[in-house]
Structures are given as structure tokens and as C-alpha cells.
N, C-alpha and C positions, 0 to 999 in steps of 0.2 A: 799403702797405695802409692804413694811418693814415688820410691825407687821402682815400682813398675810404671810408673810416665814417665820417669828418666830413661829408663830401660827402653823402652818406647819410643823416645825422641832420639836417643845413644844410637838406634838401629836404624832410625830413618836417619838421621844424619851422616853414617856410615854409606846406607844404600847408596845416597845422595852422594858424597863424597867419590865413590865409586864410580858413579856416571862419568862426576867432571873431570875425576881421572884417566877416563876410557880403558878400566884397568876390571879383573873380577877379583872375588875377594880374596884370591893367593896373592895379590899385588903382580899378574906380569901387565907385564906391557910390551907394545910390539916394539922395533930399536925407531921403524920411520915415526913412532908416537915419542919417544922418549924426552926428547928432548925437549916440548909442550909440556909432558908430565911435570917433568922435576921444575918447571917454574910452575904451573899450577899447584902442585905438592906443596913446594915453601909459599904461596900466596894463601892456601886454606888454610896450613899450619898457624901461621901469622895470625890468622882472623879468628881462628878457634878459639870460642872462650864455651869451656867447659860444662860450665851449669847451665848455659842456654840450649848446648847440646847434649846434654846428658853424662859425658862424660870427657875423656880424655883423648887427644887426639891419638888415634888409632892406631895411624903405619909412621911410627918411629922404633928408634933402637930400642932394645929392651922390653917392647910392650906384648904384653898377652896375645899368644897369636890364635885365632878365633879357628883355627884346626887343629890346635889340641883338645884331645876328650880326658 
């Protein structure tokens, strides 16, 4: 039951992160937003702490991209 409330919080906080980025879940953004992004970007990266989100912050190098099946 654990890792489905993480799962849970992981997806809201994603959703959420999503808004403040004005971005959908492929990550675009428009160019006149861009620039907002990427300091919003490294401000939430920054504040992320994992277990309270459920996981690991989401849109970096390397990480799981949630359109693969």
C-alpha cells in the first residue's frame, strides 16, 4: 500500500510540476515561455526532495520517459 501513496503523490506532483512549467507531459514549451521554464525548471529541481514527492525528479538527463510502453 506504501508504494501505491507514493505512486499517488509521484503523479500529483508531476501533474503539479507540469502546470508551473506551462509545458504537457512531452516537456515542449513554447520559445516566448522558455525562458521562465528553465529558471522554474532548476527552482523545482532544487526544492525536490523525493520521499515527499514520491519520487525522483522527473524531467532530467537520463530519466524514465513516461512515453515509453
Amino acid at each position: 500500500m506504501q508504494e501505491f501513496e507514493a505512486y499517488k503523490r509521484y503523479e500529483a506532483s508531476i501533474d503539479a510540476l507540469d502546470l508551473d512549467l506551462h509545458s504537457g507531459g512531452d516537456g515542449w514549451v513554447s520559445i516566448e515561455d522558455y525562458p521562465q521554464v528553465v529558471d522554474t525548471w532548476g527552482k523545482n529541481k532544487r526544492e525536490w526532495d523525493k520521499l515527499e514527492r514520491g519520487g525522483p525528479f522527473p524531467y532530467d538527463d537520463g530519466m524514465f520517459s513516461f512515453f515509453l510502453s
